[in-house]
Backbone bond lengths (Angstrom), bond angles and torsions (degrees), N, CA, C in turn:
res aa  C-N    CA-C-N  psi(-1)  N-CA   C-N-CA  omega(-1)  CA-C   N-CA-C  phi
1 X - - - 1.436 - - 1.511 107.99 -
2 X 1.107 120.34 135.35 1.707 145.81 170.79 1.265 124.78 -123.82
3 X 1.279 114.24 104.11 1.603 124.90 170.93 1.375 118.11 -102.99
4 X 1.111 110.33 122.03 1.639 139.24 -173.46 0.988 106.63 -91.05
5 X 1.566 136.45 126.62 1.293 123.83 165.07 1.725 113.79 -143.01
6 X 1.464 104.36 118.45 1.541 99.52 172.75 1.664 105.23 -107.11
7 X 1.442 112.88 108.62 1.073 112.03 169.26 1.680 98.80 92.00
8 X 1.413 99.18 -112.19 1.440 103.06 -167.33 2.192 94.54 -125.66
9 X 0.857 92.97 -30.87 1.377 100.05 169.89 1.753 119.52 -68.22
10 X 1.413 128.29 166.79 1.067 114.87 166.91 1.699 116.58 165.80
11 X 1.212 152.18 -141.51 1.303 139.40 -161.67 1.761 103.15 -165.64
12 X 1.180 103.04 120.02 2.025 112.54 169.07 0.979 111.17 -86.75
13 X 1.919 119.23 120.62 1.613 100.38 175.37 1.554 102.92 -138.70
14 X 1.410 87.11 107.19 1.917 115.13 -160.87 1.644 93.30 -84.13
15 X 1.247 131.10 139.38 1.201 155.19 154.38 1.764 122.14 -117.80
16 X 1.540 104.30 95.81 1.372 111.33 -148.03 1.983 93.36 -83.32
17 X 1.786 101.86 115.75 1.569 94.16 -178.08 1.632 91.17 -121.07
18 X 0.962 102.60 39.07 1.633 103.02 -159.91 1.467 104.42 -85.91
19 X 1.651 123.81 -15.07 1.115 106.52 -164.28 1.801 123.48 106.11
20 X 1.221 86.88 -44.73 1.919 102.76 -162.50 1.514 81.64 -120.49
21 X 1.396 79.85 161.82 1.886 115.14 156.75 2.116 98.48 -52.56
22 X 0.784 105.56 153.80 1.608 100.98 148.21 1.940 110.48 -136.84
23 X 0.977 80.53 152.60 1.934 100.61 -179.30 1.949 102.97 -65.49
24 X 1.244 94.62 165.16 2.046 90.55 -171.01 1.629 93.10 -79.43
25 X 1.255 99.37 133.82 2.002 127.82 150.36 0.778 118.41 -14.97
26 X 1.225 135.79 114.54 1.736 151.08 161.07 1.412 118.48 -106.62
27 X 0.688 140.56 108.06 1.412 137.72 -177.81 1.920 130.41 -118.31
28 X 1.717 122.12 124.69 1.797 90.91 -174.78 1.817 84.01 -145.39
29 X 0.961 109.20 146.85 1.652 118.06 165.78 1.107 122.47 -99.71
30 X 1.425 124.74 153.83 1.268 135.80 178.65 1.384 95.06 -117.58
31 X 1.705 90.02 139.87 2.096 115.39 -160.69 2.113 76.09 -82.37
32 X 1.536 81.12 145.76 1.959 95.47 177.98 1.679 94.77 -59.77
33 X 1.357 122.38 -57.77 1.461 131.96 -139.97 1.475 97.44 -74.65
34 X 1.566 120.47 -67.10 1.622 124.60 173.97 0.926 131.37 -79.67
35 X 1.360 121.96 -5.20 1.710 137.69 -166.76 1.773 107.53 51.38
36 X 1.288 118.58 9.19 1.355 111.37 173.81 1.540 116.91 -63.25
37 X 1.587 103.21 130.05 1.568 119.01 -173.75 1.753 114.39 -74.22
38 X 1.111 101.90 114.41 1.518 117.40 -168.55 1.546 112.75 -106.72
39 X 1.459 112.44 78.40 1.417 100.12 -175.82 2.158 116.64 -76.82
40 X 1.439 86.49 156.10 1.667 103.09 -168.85 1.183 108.66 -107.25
41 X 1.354 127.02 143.59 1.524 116.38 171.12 1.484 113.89 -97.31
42 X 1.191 103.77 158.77 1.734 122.46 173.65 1.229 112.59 -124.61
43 X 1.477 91.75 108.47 1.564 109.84 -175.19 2.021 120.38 -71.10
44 X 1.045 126.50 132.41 1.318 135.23 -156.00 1.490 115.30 54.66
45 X 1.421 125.39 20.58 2.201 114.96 -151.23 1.564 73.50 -51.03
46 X 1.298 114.90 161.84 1.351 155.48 137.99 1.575 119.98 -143.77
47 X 1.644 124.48 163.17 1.195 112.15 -153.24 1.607 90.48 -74.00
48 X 1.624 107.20 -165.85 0.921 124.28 -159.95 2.077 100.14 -142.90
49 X 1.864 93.54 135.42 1.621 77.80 -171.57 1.593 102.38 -107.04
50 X 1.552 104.09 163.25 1.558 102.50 -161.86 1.422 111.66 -52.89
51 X 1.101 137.21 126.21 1.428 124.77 146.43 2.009 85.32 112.97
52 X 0.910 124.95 33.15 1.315 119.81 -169.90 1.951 85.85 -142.28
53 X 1.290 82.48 149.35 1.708 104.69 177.41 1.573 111.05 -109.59
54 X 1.491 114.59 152.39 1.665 104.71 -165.55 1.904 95.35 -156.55
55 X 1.386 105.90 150.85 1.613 84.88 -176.37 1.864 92.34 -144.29
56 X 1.208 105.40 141.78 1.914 114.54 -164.67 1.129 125.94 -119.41
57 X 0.975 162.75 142.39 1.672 161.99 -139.06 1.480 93.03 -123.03
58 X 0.998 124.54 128.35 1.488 131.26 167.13 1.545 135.50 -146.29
59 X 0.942 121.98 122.94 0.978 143.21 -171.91 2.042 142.95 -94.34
60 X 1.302 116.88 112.84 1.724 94.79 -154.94 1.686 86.71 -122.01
61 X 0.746 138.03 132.35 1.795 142.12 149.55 1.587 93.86 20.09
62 X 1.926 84.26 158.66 1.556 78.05 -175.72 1.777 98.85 -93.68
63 X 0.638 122.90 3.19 1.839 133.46 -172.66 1.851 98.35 -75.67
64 X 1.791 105.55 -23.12 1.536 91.22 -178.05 1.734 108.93 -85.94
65 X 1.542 95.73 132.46 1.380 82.61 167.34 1.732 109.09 -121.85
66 X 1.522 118.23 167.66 1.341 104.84 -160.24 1.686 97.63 -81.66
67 X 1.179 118.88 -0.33 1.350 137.11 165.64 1.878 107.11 -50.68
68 X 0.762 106.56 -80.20 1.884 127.00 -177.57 1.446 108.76 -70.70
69 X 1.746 132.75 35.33 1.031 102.21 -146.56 1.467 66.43 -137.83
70 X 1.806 124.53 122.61 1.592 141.54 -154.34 1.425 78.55 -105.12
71 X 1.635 128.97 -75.91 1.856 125.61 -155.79 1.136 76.75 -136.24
72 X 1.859 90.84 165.43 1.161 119.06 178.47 1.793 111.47 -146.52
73 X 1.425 114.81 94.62 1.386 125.70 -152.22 1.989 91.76 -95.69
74 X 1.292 108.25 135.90 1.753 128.86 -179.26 1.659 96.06 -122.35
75 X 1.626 111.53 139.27 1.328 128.47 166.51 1.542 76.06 -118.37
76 X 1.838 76.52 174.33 1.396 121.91 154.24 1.415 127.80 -150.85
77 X 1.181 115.19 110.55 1.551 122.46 -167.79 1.312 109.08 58.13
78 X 1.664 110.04 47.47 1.242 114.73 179.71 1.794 137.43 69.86
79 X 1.707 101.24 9.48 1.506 127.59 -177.79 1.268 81.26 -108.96
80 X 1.579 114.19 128.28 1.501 125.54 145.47 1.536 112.69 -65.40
81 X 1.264 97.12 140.20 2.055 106.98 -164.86 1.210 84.32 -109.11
82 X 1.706 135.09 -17.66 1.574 115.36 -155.33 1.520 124.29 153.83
83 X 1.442 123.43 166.56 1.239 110.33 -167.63 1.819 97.35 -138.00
84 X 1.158 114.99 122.17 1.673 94.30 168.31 1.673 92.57 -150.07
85 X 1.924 80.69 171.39 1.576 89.98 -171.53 1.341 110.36 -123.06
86 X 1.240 127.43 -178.48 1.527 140.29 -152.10 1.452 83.98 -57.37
87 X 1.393 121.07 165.57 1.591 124.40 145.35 1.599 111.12 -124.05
């Protein structure tokens, strides 16, 4: 998984090695400074089939900037896959 972000806008690009189907992309960040949970949208998510690559338009408030941005937590079909932070 690869998250792109210009600004507050930006692009998901899921490469499903998981084995399984996965359920459609959810995605929300927590701001570094307040830890307030900032959910993002994913434009069209639909699931994803194993072994297939898929890429998503997404979108978080305009207050997020990729500046302030502590974690960044991804579901799938409503299963959290994970938590990572800026690099």
């Amino acid at each position: 998984m690869t998250l792109h972000l210009n600004g507050h806008d930006g692009s998901l690009v899921v490469d499903d090695q998981a084995g399984h189907d996965l359920g459609p992309p959810s995605i929300y960040v927590e701001n570094a400074a307040t830890g307030a949970r900032l959910n993002g949208k994913v434009a069209s998510a639909k699931p994803i089939s194993d072994g297939a690559n898929a890429t998503f338009r997404v979108q978080f408030p305009s207050t997020v900037s990729e500046h302030d941005i502590g974690l960044v937590v991804l579901s799938f079909g409503g299963l959290n896959y994970g938590a990572m932070a800026p690099g």
